[in-house]
VMD Tcl script that draws the C-alpha trace (Angstrom):
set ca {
  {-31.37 -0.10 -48.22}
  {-30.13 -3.43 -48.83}
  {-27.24 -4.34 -45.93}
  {-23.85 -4.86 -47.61}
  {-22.29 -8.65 -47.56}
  {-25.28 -9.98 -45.20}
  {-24.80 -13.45 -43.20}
  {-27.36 -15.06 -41.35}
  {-25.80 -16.33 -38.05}
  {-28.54 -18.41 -36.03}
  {-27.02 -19.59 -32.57}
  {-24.62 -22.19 -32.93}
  {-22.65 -20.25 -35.20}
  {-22.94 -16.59 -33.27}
  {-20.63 -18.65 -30.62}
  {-18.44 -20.24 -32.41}
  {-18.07 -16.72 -34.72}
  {-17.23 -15.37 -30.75}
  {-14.97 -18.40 -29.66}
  {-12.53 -17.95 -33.26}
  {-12.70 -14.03 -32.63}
  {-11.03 -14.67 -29.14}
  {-8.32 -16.90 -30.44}
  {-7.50 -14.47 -33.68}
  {-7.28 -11.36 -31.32}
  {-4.75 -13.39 -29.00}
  {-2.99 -14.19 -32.42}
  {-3.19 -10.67 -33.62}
  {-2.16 -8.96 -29.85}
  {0.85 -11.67 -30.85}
  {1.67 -10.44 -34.09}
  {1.43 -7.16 -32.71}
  {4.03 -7.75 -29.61}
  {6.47 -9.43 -32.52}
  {5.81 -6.27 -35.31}
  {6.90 -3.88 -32.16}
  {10.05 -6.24 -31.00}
  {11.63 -6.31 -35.01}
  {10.70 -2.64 -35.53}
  {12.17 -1.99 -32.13}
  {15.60 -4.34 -32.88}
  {15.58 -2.24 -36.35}
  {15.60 1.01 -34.62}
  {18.23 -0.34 -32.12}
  {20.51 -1.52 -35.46}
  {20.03 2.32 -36.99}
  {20.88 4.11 -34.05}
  {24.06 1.80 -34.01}
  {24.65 2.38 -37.37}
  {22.96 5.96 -38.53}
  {26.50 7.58 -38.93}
  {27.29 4.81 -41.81}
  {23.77 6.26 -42.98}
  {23.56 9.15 -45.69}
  {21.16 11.94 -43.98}
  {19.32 12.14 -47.43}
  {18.19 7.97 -46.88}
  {14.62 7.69 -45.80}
  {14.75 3.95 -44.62}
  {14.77 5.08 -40.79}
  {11.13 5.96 -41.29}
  {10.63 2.05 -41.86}
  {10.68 0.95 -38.38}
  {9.07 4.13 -36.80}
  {5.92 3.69 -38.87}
  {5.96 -0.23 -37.91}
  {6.70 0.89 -34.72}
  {3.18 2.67 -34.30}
  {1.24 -0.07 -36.39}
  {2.43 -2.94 -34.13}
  {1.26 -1.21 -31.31}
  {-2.02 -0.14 -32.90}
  {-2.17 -4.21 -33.76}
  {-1.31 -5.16 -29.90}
  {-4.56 -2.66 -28.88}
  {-6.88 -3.80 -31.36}
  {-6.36 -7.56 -30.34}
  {-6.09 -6.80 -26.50}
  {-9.63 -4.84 -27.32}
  {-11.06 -7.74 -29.50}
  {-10.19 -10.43 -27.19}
  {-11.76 -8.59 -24.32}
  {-15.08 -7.88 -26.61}
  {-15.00 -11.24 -27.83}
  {-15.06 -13.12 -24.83}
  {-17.72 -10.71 -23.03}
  {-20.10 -11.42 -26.07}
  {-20.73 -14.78 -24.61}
  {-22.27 -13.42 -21.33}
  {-25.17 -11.09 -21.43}
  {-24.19 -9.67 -18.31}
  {-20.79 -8.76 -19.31}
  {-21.26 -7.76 -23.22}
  {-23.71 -4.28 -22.35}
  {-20.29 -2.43 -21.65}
  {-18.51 -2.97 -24.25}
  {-21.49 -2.25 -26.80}
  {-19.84 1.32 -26.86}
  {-16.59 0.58 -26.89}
  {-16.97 -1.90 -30.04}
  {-17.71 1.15 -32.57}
  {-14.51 3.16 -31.94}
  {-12.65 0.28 -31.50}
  {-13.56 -0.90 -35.23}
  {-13.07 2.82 -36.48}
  {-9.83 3.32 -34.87}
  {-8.01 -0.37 -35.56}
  {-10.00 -0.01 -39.53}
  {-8.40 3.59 -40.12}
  {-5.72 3.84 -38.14}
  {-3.83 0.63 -38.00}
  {-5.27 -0.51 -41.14}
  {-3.72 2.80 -42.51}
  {-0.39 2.50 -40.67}
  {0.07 -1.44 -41.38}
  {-0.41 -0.71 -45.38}
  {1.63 2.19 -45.15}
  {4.34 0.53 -43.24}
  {4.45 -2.46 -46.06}
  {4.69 -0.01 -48.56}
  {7.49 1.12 -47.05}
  {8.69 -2.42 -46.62}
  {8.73 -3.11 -49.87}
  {10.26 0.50 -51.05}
  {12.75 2.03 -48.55}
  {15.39 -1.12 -48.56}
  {16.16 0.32 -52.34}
  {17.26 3.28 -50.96}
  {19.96 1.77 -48.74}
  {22.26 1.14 -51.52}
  {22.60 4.86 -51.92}
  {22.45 5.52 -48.49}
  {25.12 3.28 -47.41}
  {27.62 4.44 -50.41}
  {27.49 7.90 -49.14}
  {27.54 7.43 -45.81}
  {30.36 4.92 -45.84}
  {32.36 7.01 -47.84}
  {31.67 9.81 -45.16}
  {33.07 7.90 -42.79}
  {36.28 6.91 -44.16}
  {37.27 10.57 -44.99}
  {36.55 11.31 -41.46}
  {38.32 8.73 -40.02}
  {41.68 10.97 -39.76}
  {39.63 13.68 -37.99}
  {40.05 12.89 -34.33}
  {40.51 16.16 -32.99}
  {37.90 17.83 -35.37}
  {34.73 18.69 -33.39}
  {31.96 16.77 -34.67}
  {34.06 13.82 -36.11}
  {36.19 13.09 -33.58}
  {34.47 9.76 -32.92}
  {34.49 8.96 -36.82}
  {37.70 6.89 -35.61}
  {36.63 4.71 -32.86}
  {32.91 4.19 -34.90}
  {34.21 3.07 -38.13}
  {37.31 0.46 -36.27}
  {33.75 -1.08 -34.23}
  {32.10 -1.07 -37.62}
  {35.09 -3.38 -38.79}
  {35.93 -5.49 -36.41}
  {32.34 -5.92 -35.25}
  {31.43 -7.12 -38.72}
  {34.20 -8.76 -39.99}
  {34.41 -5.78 -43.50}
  {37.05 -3.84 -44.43}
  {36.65 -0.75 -46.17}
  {33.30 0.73 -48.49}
  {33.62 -2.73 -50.76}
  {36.81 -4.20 -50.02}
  {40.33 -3.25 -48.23}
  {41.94 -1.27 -51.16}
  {39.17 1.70 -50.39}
  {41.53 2.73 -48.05}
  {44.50 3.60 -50.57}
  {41.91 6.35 -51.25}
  {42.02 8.39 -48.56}
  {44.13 9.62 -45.74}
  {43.34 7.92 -42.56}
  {46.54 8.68 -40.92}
  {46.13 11.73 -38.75}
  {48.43 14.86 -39.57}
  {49.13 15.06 -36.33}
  {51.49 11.69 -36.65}
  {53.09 12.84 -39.48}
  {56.58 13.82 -39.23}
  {56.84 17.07 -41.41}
  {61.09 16.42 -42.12}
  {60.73 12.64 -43.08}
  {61.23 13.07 -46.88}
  {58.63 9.98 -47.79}
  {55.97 11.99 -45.97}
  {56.95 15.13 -48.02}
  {56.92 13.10 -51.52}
  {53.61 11.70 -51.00}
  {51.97 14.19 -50.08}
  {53.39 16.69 -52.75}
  {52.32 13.81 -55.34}
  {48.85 13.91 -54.71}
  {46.77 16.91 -56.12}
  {45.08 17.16 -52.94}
  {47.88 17.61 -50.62}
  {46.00 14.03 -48.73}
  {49.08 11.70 -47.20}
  {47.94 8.40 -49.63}
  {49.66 4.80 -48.28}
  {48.65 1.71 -49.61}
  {48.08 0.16 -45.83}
  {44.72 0.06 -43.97}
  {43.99 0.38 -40.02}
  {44.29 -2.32 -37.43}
  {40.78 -3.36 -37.24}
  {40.97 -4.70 -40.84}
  {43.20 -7.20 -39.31}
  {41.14 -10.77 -39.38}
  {42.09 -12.37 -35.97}
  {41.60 -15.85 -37.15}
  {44.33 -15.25 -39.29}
  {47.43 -18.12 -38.53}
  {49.75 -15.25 -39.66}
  {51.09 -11.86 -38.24}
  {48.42 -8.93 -40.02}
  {50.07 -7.35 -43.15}
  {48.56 -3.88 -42.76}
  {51.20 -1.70 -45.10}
  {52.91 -1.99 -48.36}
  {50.17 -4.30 -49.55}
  {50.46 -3.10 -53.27}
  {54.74 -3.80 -53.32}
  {55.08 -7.24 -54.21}
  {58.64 -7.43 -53.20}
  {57.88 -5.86 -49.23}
  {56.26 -9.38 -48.50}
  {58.18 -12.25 -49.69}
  {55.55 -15.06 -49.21}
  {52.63 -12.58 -49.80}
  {51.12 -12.74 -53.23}
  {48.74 -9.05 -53.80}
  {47.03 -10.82 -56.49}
  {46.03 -13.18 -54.41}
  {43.30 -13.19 -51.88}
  {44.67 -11.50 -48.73}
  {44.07 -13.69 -45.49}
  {45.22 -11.71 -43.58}
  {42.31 -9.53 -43.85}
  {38.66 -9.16 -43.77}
  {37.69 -10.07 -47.09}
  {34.30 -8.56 -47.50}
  {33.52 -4.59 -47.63}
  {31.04 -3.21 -45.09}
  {28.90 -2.01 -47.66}
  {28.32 -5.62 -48.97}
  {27.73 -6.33 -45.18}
  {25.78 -3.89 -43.89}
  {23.35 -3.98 -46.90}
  {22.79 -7.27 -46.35}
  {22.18 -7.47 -42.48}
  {19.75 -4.31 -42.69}
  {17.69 -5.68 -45.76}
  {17.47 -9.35 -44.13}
  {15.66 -6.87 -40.84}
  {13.83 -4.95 -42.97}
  {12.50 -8.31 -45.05}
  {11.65 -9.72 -41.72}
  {10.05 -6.74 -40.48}
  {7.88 -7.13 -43.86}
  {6.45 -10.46 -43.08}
  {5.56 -9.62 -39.66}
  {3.33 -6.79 -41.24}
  {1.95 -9.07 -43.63}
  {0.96 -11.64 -41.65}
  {-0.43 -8.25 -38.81}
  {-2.26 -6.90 -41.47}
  {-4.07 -10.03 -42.58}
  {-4.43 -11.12 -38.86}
  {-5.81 -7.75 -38.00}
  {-8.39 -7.83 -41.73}
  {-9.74 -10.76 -39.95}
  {-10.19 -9.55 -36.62}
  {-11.92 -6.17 -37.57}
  {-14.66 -8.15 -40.33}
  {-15.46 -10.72 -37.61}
  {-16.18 -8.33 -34.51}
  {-18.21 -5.82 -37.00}
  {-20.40 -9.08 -37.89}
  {-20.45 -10.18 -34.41}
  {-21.63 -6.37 -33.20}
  {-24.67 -6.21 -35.87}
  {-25.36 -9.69 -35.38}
  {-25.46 -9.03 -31.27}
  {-27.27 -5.54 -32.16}
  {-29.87 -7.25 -33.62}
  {-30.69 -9.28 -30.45}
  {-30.54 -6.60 -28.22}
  {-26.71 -7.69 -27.04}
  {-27.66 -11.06 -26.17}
  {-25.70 -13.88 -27.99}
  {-27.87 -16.80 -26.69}
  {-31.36 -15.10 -27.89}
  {-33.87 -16.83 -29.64}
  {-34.56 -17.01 -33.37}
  {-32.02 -16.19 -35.86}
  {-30.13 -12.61 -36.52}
  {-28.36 -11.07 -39.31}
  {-24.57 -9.85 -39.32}
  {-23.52 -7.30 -41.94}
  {-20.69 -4.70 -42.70}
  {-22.62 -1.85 -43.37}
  {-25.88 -1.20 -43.13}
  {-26.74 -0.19 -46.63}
  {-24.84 -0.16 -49.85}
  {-21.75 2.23 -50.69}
  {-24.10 4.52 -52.89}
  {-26.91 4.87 -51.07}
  {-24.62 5.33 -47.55}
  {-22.74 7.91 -49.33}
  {-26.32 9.81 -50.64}
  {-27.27 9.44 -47.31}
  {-24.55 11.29 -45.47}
  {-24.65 13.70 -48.60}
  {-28.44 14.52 -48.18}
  {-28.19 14.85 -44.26}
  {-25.04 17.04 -44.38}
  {-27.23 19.13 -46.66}
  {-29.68 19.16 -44.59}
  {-27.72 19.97 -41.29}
  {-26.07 22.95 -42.95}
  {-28.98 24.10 -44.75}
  {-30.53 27.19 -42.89}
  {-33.83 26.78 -41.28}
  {-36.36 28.94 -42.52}
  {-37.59 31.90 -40.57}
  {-40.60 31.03 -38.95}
  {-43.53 33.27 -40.51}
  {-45.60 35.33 -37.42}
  {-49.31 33.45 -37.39}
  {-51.63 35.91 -40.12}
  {-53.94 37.65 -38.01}
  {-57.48 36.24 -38.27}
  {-59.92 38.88 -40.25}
  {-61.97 41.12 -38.23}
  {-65.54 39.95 -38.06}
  {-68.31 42.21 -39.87}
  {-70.64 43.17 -37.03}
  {-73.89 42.02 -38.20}
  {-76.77 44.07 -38.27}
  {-79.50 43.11 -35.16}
  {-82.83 41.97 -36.39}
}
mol new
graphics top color blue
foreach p $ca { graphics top sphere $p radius 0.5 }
foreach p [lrange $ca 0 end-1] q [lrange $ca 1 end] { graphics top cylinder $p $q radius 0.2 }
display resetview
């Protein structure tokens, strides 16, 4: 069988094929570190941010399969700068002749596996944040009221951090919160007649204002915050509704928060691009530097020249191969027949 993509590699090229493995692997075990420090930073951000996040949104999955593939990358080039450099002295290399096989195996299908599935993801999962985002922001500003309900009584204190924290007010903009009630019930007073009237004019019994909380309030502002009566044009003399409001943040966190996770997730991407091709590299070079050294009895300096290859044999004929001997190896061996008895000799009549 004919030995798939063969290169002839005489001496002076064996050691330089050695010397460019060493630098890659340091390159890839550097790709690696970075893939693990933006999937880690992402994971930070969601754990932040996860209660903005719809439970149904899949992008968390992003980062924890990058996660694994960055440090799958950091191993393989550790492991390929170690083999690398112990090619280039006989007395070193006979060690890690056994270690080279599973190390191909394991950085080919496993972080060749996880590095293509994490770009997949790259490129598919920031879609999903759109939807995410919208539900989960909306979540949040329903809860906001909630502060003595168990299991949202934080939804207060998260969403004001949210605000302030990134300069967005609202789902996509400050008027979100004429939506919903955010004032507690327990601040309402029950005899004030306003209180009564508004909430007797909604269908839903919700206390509707057209104010928003404090941390909408943009502290650059040269003016005092206008939080209430922002729809009355006659409550604010020298404030103009259909103009934009300065006094507060301008953007929506939606709008935000899409944008700071996608510009993560878009880095994250490139980093396990420029892994994966790293790591392509670094797996083809040490399998032609193995058969090459295999073919010299693990000695990079020995005479004459040697032959590097990817596989041994073609895909079809490998793939007979493995077909015939797994036949083989379950096929029963046949029951050994009991030697036939020799036939009794004819005693021969004496002369």
């Amino acid at each position: 069988m004919a030995p798939v993509l063969p290169l002839v590699l005489p001496l002076q090229p064996r050691i330089r094929l050695a010397q460019g493995l060493w630098l890659l692997s340091w390159l890839l075990a550097l790709a690696g570190s970075l893939t693990l420090l933006c999937s880690g930073h992402l994971l930070v951000q969601l754990w932040h941010l996860g209660t903005f996040l719809a439970p149904s949104c899949r992008f968390p999955a992003l980062p924890q399969v990058a996660l694994a593939a960055g440090a799958v990358a950091l191993g393989t080039g550790l492991g390929g700068a170690g083999a690398s450099r112990a090619s280039l002295d006989a007395a070193r290399y006979p060690p890690w002749r056994g270690v080279l096989g599973p190390l191909l195996v394991a950085g080919t299908a496993g972080g060749g596996g996880l590095l293509v599935l994490a770009l997949g993801l790259a490129l598919g999962l920031p879609g999903s944040l759109d939807q995410g985002l919208e539900e989960g922001l909306g979540t949040a500003l329903g809860h906001y009221k909630d502060t003595e309900v168990p299991g949202h009584c934080h939804a207060k204190r998260l969403m004001d951090e949210l605000q302030l924290k990134h300069h967005c007010c609202g789902r996509h903009g400050y008027k979100d919160w004429f939506g919903v009630q955010w004032v507690s019930s327990r601040y309402l007073d029950p005899s004030d007649q306003d209180v009564v009237d508004r909430i007797q004019s909604n269908v839903e019994g919700l206390y509707l204002t057209d104010g928003v909380p404090f941390s909408c309030c943009n502290p650059h502002s040269p003016r005092p915050c206008l939080q209430s009566q922002l729809s009355d044009p006659y409550a604010h003399p020298l404030f103009d509704p259909r103009q934009p409001n300065l006094n507060l943040w301008a953007q929506g966190c939606h709008e935000v928060l899409l944008g700071h996770l996608q510009e993560l997730a878009s880095t994250l991407g490139s980093m396990l691009a420029v892994t994966f091709l790293l790591q392509a590299l670094v797996l083809v070079g040490l399998r032609y530097l193995q058969t090459a050294l295999e073919g010299l009895g693990g000695v990079i300096d020995g005479e004459g020249e040697t032959q590097g290859y990817l596989f041994p044999g073609g895909l079809k004929d490998m793939l007979k191969t493995a077909w015939l001997q797994g036949g083989v190896a379950h096929r029963p061996a046949p029951e050994e027949a009991p030697p036939e008895e020799a036939p009794p000799k004819e005693d021969l009549p004496e002369a």
